[in-house]
KOLFIPA-336697 format. One record per atom (N, C-alpha, C): x, y, z. Coordinates in steps of 0.1 Angstrom, whole numbers, padded with zeros to 4 digits, always signed. Layout:
% KOLFIPA-336697
XYZ...
END
This chain:
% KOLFIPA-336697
-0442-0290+0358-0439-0304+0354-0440-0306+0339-0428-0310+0335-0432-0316+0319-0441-0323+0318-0444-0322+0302-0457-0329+0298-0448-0344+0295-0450-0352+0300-0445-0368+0293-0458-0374+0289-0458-0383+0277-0466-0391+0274-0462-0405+0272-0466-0411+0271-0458-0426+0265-0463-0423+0248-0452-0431+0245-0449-0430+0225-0460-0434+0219-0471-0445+0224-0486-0450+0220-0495-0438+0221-0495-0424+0234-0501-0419+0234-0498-0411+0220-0487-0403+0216-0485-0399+0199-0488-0406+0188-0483-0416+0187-0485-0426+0175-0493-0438+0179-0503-0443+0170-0508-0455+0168-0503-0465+0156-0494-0480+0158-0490-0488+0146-0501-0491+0136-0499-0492+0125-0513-0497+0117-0505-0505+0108-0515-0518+0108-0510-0533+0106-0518-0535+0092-0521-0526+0083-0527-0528+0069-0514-0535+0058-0517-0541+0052-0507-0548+0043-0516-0551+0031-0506-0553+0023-0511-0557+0009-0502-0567+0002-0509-0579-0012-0498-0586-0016-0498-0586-0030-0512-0583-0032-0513-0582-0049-0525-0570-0053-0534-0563-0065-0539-0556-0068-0529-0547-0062-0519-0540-0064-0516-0528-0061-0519-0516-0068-0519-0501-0064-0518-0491-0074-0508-0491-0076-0504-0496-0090-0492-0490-0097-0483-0480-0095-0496-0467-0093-0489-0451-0094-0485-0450-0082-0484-0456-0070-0481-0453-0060-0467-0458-0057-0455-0452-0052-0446-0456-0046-0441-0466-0037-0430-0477-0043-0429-0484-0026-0414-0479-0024-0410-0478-0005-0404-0477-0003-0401-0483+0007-0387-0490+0002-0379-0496+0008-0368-0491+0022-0364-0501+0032-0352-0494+0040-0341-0485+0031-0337-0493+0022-0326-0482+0015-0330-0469+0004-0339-0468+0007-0349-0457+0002-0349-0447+0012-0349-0448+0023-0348-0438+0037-0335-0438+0041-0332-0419+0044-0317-0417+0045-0317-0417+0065-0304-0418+0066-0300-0420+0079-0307-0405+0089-0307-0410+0098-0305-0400+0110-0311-0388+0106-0324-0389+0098-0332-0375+0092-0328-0367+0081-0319-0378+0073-0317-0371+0062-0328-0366+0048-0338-0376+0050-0347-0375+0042-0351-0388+0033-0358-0386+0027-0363-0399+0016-0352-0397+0005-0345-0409-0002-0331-0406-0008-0335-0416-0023-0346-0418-0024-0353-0426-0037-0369-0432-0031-0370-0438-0045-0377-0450-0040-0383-0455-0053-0388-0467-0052-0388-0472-0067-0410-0477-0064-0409-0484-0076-0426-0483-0081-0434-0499-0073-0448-0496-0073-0451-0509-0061-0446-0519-0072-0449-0519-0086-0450-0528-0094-0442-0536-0089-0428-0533-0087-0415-0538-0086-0411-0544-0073-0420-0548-0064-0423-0554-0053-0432-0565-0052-0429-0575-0053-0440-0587-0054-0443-0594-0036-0436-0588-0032-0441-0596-0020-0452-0584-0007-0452-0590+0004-0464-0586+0008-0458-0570+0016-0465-0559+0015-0460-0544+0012-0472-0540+0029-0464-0533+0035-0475-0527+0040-0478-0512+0033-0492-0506+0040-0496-0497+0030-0494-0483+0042-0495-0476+0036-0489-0459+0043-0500-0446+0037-0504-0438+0040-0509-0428+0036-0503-0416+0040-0503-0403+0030-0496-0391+0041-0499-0386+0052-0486-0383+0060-0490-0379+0074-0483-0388+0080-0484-0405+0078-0476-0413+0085-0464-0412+0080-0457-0423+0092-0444-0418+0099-0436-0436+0095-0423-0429+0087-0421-0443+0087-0409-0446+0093-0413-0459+0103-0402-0459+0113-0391-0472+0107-0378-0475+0108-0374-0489+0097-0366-0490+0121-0375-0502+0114-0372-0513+0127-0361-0523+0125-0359-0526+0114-0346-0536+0111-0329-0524+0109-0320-0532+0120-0311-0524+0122-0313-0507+0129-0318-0510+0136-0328-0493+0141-0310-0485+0147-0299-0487+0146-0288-0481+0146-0290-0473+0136-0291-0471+0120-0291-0465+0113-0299-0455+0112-0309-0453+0122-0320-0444+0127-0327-0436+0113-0337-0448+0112-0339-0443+0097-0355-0444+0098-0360-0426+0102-0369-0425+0105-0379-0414+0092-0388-0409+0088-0394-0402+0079-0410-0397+0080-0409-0382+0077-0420-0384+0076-0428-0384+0060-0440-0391+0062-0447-0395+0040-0453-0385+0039-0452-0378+0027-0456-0371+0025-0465-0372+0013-0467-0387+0009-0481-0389+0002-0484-0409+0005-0496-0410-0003-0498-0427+0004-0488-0435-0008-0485-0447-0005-0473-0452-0009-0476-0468+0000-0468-0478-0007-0463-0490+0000-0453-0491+0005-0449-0501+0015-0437-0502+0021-0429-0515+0025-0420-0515+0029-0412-0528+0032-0419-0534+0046-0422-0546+0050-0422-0550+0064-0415-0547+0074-0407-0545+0071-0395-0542+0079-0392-0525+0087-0405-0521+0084-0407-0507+0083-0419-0505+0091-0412-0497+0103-0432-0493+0111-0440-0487+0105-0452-0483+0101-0458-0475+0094-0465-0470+0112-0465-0456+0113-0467-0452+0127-0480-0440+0124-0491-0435+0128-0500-0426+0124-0501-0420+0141-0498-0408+0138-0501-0399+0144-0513-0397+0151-0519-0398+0166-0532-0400+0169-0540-0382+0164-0549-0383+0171-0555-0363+0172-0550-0360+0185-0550-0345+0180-0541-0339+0193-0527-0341+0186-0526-0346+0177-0508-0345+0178-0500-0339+0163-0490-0335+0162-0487-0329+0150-0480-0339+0144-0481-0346+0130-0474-0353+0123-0457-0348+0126-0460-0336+0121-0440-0330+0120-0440-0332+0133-0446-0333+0144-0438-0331+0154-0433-0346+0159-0444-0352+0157-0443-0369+0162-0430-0375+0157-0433-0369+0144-0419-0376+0132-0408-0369+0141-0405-0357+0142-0394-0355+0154-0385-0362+0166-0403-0364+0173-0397-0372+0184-0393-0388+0179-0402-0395+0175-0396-0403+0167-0378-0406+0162-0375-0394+0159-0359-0393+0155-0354-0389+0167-0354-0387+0176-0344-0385+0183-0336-0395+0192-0323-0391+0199-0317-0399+0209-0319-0410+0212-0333-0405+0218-0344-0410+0229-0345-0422+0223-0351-0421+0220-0360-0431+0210-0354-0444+0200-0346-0433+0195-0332-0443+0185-0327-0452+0194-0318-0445+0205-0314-0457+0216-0321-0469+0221-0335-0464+0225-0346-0475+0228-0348-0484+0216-0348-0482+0211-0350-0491+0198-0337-0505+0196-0326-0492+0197-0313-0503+0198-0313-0512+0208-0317-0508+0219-0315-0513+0234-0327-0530+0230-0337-0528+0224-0347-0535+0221-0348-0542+0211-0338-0543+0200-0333-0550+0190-0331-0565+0191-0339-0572+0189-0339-0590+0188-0328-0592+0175-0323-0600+0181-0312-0607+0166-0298-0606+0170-0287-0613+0161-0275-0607+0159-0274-0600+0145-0275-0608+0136-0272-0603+0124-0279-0593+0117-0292-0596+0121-0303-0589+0113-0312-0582+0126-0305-0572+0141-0313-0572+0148-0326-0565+0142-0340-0565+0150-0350-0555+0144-0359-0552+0165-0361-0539+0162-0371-0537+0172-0386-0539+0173-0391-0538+0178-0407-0538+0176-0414-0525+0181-0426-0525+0178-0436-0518+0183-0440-0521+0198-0439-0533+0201-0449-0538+0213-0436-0533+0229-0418-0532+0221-0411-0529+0224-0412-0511+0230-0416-0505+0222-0411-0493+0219-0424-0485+0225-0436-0491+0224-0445-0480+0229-0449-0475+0241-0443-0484+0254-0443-0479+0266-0434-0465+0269-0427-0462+0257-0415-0453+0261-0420-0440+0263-0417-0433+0274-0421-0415+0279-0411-0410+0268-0417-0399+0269-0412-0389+0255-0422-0373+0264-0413-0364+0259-0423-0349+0259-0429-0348+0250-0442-0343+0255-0451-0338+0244-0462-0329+0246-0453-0317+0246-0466-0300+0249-0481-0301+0243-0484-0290+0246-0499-0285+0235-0498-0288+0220-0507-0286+0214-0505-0291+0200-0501-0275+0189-0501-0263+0195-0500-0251+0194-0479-0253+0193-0475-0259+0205-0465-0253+0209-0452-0269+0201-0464-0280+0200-0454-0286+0188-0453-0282+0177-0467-0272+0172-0463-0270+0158-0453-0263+0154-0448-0253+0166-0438-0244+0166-0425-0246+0168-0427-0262+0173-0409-0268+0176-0409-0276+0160-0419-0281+0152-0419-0281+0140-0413-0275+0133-0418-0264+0133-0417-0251+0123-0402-0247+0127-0397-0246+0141-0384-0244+0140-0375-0255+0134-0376-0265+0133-0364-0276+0130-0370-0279+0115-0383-0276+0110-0381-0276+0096-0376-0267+0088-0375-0254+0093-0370-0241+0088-0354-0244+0090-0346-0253+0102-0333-0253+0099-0331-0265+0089-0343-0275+0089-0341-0289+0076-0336-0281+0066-0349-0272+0062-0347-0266+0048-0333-0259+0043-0327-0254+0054-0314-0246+0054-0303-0254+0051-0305-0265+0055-0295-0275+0052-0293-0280+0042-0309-0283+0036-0307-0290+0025-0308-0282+0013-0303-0266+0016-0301-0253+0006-0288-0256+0003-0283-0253+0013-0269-0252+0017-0265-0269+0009-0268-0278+0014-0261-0290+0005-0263-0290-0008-0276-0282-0016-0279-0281-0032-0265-0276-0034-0265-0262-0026-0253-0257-0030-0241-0261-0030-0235-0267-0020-0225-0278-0019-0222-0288-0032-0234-0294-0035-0232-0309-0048-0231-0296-0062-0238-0285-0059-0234-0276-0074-0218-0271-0073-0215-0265-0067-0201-0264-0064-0190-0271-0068-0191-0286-0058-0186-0295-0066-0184-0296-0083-0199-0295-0086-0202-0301-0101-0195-0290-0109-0195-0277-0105-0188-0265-0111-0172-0267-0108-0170-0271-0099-0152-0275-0096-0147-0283-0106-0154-0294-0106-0150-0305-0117-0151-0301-0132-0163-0295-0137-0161-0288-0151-0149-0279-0151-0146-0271-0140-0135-0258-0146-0123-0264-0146-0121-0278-0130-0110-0282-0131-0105-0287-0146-0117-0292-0158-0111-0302-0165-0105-0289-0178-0117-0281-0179-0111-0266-0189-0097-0261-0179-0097-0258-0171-0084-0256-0166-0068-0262-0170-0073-0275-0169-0058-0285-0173-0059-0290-0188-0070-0285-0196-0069-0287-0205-0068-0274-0217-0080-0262-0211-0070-0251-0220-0065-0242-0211-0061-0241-0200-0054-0230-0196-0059-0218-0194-0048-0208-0187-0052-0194-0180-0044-0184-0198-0054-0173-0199-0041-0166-0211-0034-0154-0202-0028-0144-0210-0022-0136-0203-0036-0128-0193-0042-0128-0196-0056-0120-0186-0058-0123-0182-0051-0140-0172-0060-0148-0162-0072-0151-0166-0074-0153-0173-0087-0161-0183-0087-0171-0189-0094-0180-0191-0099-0196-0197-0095-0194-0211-0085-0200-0212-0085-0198-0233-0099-0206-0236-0103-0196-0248-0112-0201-0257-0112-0216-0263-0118-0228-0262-0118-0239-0265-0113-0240-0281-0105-0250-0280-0098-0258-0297-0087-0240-0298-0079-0235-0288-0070-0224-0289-0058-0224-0294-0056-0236-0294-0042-0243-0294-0032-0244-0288-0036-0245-0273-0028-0243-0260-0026-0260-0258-0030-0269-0265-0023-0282-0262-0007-0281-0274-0011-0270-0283+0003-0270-0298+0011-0262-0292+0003-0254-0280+0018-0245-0271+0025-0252-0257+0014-0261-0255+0021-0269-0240+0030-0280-0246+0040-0281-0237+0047-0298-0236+0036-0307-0233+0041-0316-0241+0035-0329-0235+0045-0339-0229+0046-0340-0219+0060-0344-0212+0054-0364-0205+0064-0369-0210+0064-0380-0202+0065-0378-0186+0059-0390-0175+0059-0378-0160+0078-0383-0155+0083-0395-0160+0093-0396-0155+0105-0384-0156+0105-0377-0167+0119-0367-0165+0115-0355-0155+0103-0356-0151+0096-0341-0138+0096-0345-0130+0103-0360-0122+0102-0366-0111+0121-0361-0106+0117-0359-0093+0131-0361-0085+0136-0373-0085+0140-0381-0086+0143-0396-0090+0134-0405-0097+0137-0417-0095+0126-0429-0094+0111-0429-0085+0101-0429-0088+0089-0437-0078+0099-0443-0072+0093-0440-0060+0100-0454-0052+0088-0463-0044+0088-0479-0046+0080-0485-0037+0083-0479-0020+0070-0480-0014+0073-0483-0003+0070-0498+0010+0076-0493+0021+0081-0502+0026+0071-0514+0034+0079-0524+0032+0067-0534+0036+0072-0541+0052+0057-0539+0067+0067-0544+0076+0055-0557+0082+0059-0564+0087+0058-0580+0094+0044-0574+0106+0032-0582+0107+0028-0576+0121+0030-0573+0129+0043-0585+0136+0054-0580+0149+0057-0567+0151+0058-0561+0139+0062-0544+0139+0055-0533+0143+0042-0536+0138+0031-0530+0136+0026-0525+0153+0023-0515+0160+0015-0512+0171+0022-0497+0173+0029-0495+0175+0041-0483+0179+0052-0483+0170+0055-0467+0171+0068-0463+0169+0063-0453+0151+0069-0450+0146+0068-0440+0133+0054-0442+0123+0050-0431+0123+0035-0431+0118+0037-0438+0102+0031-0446+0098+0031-0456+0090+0017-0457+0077+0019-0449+0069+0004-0443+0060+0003-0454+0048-0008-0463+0047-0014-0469+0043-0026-0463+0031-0032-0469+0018-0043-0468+0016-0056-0462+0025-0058-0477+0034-0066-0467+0045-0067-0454+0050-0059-0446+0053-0056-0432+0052-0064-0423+0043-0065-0430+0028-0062-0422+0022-0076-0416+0023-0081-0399+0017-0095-0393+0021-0097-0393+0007-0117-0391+0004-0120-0391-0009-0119-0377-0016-0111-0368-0009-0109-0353-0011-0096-0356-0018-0085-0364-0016-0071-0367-0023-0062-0364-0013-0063-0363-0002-0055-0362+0009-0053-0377+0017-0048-0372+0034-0043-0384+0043-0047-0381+0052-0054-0389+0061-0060-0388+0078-0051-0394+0081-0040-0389+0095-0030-0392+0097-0036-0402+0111-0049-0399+0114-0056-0404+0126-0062-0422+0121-0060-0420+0108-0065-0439+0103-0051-0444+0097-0041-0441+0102-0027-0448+0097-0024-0455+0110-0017-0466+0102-0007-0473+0115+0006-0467+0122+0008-0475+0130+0023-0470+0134+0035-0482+0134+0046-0480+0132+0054-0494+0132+0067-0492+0136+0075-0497+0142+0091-0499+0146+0098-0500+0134+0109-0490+0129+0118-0492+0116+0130-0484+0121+0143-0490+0116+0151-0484+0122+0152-0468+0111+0164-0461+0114+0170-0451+0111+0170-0454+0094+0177-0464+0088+0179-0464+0077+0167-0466+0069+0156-0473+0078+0144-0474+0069+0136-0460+0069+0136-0456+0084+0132-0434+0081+0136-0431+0074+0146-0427+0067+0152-0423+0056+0150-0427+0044+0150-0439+0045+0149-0441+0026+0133-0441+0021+0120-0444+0036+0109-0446+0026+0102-0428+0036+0110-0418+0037+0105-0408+0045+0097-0399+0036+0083-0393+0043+0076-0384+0038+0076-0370+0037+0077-0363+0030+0076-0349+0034+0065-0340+0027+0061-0331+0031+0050-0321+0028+0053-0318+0008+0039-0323+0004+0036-0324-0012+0047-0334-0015+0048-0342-0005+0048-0358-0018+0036-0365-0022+0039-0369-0036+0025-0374-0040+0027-0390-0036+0020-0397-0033+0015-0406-0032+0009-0416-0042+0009-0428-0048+0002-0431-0058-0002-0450-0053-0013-0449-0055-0016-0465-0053-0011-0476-0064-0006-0484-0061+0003-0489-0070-0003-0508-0070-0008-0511-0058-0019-0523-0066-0031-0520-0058-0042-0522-0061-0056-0522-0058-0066-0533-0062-0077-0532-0054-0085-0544-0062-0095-0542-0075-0094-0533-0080-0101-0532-0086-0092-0521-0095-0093-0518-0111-0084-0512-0122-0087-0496-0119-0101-0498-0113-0103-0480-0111-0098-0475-0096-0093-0481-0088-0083-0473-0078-0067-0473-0082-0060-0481-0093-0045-0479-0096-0042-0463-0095-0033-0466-0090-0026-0454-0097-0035-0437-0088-0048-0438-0080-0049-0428-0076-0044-0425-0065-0041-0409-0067-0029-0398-0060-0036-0395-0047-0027-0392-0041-0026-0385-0031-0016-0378-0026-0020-0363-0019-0012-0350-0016-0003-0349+0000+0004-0351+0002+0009-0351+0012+0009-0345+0021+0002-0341+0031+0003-0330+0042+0018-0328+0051+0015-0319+0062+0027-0316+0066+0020-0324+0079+0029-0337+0081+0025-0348+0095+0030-0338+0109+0036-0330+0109+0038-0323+0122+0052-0338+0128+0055-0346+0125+0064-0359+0125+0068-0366+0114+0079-0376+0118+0084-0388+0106+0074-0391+0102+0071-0395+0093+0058-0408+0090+0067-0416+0074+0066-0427+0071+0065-0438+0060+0054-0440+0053+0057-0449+0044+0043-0453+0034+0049-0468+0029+0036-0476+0035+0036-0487+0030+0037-0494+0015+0037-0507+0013+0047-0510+0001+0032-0513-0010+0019-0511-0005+0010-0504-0020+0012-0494-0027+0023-0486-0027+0020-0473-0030+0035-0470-0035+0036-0456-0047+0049-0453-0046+0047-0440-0046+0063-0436-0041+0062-0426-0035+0070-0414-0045+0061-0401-0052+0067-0394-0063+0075-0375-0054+0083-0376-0059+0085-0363-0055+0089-0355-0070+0085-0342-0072+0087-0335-0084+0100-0329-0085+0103-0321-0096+0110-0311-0095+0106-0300-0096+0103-0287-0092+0092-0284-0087+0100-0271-0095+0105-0270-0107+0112-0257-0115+0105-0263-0127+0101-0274-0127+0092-0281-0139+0076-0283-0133+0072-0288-0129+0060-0292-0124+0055-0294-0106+0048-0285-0110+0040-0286-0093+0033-0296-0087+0037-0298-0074+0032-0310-0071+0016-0312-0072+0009-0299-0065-0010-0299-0064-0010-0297-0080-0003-0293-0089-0006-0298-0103-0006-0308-0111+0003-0317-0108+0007-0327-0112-0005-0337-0103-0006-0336-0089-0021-0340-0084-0032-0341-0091-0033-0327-0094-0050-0325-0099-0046-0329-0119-0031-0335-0124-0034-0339-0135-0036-0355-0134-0030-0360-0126-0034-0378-0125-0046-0380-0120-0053-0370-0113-0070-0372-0114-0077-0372-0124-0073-0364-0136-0080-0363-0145-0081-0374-0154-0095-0374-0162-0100-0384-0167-0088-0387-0177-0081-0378-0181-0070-0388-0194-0061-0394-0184-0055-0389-0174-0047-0400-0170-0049-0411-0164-0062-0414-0157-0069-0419-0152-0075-0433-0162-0076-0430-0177-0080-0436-0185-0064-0447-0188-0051-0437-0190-0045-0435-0195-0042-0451-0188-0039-0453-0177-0032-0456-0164-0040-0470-0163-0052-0463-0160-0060-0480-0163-0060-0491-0172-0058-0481-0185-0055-0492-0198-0042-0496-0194-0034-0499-0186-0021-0504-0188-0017-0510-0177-0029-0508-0166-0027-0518-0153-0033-0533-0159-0022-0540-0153-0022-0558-0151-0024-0563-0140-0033-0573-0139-0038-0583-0129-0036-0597-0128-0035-0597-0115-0036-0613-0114-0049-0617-0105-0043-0615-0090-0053-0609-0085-0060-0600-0082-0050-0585-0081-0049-0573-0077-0046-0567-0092-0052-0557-0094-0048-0549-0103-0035-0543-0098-0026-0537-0106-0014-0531-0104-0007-0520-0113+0000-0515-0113+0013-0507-0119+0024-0509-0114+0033-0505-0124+0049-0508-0116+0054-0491-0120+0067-0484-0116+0072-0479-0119+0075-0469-0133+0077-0481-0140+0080-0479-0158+0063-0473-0161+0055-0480-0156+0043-0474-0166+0041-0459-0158+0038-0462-0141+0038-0443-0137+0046-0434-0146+0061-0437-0151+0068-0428-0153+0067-0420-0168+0055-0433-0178+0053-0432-0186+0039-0421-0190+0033-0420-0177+0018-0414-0177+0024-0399-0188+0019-0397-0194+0018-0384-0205+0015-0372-0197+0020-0360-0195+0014-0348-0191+0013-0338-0197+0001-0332-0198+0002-0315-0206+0011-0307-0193+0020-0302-0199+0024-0297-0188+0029-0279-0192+0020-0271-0189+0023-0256-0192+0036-0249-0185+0036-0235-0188+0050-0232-0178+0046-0228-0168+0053-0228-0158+0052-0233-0140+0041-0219-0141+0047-0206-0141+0037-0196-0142+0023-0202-0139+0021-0202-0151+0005-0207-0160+0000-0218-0146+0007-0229-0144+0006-0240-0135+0000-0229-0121+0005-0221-0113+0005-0214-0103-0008-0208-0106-0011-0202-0115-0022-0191-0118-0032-0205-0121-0032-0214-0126-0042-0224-0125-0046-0233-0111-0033-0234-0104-0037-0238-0086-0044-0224-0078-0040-0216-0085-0046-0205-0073-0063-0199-0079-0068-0205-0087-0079-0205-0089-0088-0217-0086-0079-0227-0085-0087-0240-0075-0087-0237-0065-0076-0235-0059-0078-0228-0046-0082-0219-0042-0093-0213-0048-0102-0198-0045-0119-0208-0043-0120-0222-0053-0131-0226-0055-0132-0234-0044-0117-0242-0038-0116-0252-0028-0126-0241-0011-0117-0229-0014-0123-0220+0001-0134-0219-0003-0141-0218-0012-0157-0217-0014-0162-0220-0009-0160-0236-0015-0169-0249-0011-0167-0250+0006-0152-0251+0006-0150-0254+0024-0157-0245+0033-0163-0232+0029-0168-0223+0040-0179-0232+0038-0192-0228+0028-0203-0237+0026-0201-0251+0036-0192-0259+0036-0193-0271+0043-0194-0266+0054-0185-0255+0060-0186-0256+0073-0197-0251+0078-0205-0242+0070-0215-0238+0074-0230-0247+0075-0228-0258+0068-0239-0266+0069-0232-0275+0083-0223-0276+0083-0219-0286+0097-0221-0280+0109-0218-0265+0106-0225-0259+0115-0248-0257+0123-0248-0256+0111-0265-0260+0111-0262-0274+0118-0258-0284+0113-0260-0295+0115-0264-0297+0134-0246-0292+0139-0246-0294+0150-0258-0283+0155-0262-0268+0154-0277-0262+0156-0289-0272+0157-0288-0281+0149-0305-0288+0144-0301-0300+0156-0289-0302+0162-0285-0314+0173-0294-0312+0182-0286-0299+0188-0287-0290+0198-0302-0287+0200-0304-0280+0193-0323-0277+0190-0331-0289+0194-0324-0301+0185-0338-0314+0190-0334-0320+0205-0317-0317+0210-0322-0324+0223-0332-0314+0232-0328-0302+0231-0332-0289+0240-0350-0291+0236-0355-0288+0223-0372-0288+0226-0382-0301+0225-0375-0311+0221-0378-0324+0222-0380-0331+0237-0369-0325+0241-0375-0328+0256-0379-0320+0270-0383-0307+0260-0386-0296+0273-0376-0292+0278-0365-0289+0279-0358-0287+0284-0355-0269+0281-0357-0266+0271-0359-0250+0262-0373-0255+0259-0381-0241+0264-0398-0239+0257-0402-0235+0244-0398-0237+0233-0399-0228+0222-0408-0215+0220-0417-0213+0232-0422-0199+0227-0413-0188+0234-0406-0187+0242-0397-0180+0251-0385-0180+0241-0381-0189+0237-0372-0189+0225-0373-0179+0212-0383-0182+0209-0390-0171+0197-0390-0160+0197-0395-0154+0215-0395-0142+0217-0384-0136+0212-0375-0140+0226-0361-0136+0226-0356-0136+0207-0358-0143+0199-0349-0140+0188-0358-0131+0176-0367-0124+0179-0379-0114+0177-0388-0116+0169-0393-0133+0166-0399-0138+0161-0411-0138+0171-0425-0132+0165-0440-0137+0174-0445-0148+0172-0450-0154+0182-0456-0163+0187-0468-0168+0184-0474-0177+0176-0486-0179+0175-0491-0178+0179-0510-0170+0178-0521-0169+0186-0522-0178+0194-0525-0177+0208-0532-0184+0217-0518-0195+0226-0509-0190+0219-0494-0194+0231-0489-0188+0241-0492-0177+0240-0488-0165+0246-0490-0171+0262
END
């Protein structure tokens, strides 16, 4: 028979609060201080900066945020600190492992119950008096520490793996900007900075590298809107520079309208009003829709000539901070920030020869598969660390049989 306990037998609430004398040097931490669904503690700012009434925490406890308990924003402290009301402060009884309680705490189980138990509309919050009849597994204190030890050894992995991910990034963005600004030389090498590869490149206005005009696209009535030709919006657009063809609309247009506002693989895209000066004007890459698809009338639609300028080049040049600067200084508002045609066409480009252009995409494209393995590999842990907490969180896998088998020994006295 599984071991069940009720959640009061693991944790005890503790109702200590404070409103004034605080220690300074100690931390308060807020709901938006704790990351979602076990991401971790993601800041936190000083008690000073909290005037109102704090509850108080020591390490070891477990902080549970009871307001909006959908965002499953659970933690364990890892030193004493203040806290928001809005936040269980939960202590682990004896007999029990902090890592492990903080576990059960995060799971499914528990998250759900909480939702299910949520008073409010707007501001639901759960309670304690809610939440502590709930059965939960809970082994020997031997054989939690070891379902611990496994899901902190895959935390740690993850949050290696994500260091490396945000460095990546930060490494992409520096070479991308040496890249488009000095260039590959004949060795497939970074010219040396101040080379004078801007006194050897064109500097080309973007309108004579375009296959026609920008063209706006098309604007249709709600009545249109539910079915018929996939129909790509802003909304679509991804913070990578691409299109989720799965967040676009769909709309009824006849034949002549497929045609004149139609998409095809590496058209760029460009937001053409926005609410705010810092989205004008940003690009997006056109995938290959596997179908028709259109583009609504925010946006214009660029196609290159591609014996002059590459499209993922001309991409990754309107991202960059000069055009970006460039483009902003020249958008006008009323209510919407905007651009029209004449100024896109006007955007300035360093534009090297197509060569150079090719040998500069195929080294973004070496950094892009980098990064993308790394992602996948942490998404991979991710779904592992799922899997892991439904399986030994609720007995369902024993973790010392687990251990064996993967030829890890077993702590004394589990055997």
């Amino acid at each position: 028979m599984l071991e069940q306990r009720r959640l009061d037998e693991l944790v005890a609430s503790t109702d200590e609060k404070i409103v004034s004398n605080k220690d300074v040097t100690l931390p308060y931490i807020g709901l938006e201080h704790v990351g979602q669904h076990g991401a971790g503690f993601v800041g936190s700012a000083l008690a000073s900066e909290s005037i109102s009434t704090n509850s108080v925490f020591r390490a070891g406890d477990i902080l549970f945020g009871k307001l909006r308990p959908n965002l499953r924003k659970c933690e364990l402290a890892t030193a004493a600190g203040y806290c928001s009301t809005d936040i269980l402060v939960l202590r682990p009884r004896d007999g029990v492992s902090a890592k492990f309680a903080a576990r059960v705490l995060q799971t499914d189980k528990v998250g759900a119950s909480a939702e299910k138990t949520a008073a409010g509309t707007k501001m639901p919050r759960t309670s304690w008096r809610e939440l502590r009849p709930l059965s939960v597994f809970c082994p020997d204190l031997n054989e939690q520490a070891q379902i611990a030890e496994v899901l902190d050894t895959l935390d740690t992995t993850i949050r290696q793996t994500e260091a490396i991910i945000a460095k990546l990034k930060q490494v992409k963005q520096g070479l991308l900007h040496d890249l488009l600004t000095r260039g590959i030389d004949a060795n497939g090498e970074l010219r040396p900075p101040q080379s004078g590869t801007r006194r050897t490149w064109k500097v080309n206005p973007l309108g004579p590298l375009m296959d026609g005009m920008p063209r706006n696209g098309i604007y249709k009535p709600a009545s249109d809107i539910g079915a018929g030709t996939l129909l790509i919006g802003q909304t679509a657009f991804t913070p990578s520079g691409s299109v989720d063809a799965s967040l676009a609309r769909r709309a009824r247009l006849t034949k002549a309208e497929q045609e004149m506002f139609s998409l095809r693989r590496e058209d760029l895209l460009v937001s053409r009003v926005f609410a705010t000066r810092e989205g004008v004007g940003q690009p997006v890459l056109v995938p290959d829709f596997g179908e028709p698809a259109v583009f609504e009338s925010n946006m214009m639609r660029i196609r290159c000539r591609t014996y002059l300028i590459r499209a993922p080049y001309l991409f990754h040049w309107l991202k960059h901070r000069t055009s970006r600067a460039w483009l902003m200084s020249r958008a006008f508002a009323s209510n919407q920030a905007s651009i029209n045609r004449e100024t896109l066409c006007g955007v300035p480009v360093h534009l090297p020869p197509v060569h150079e252009q090719d040998q500069i995409l195929s080294i973004i494209s070496e950094e892009d598969a980098r990064l993308e393995r790394e992602v996948d590999e942490m998404n991979k842990l991710k779904q592992l660390k799922s899997g892991l907490m439904d399986d030994l969180l609720t007995g369902r896998v024993r973790v010392t049989p687990l251990l064996s088998n993967s030829g890890q020994s077993s702590p004394e006295g589990t055997d």
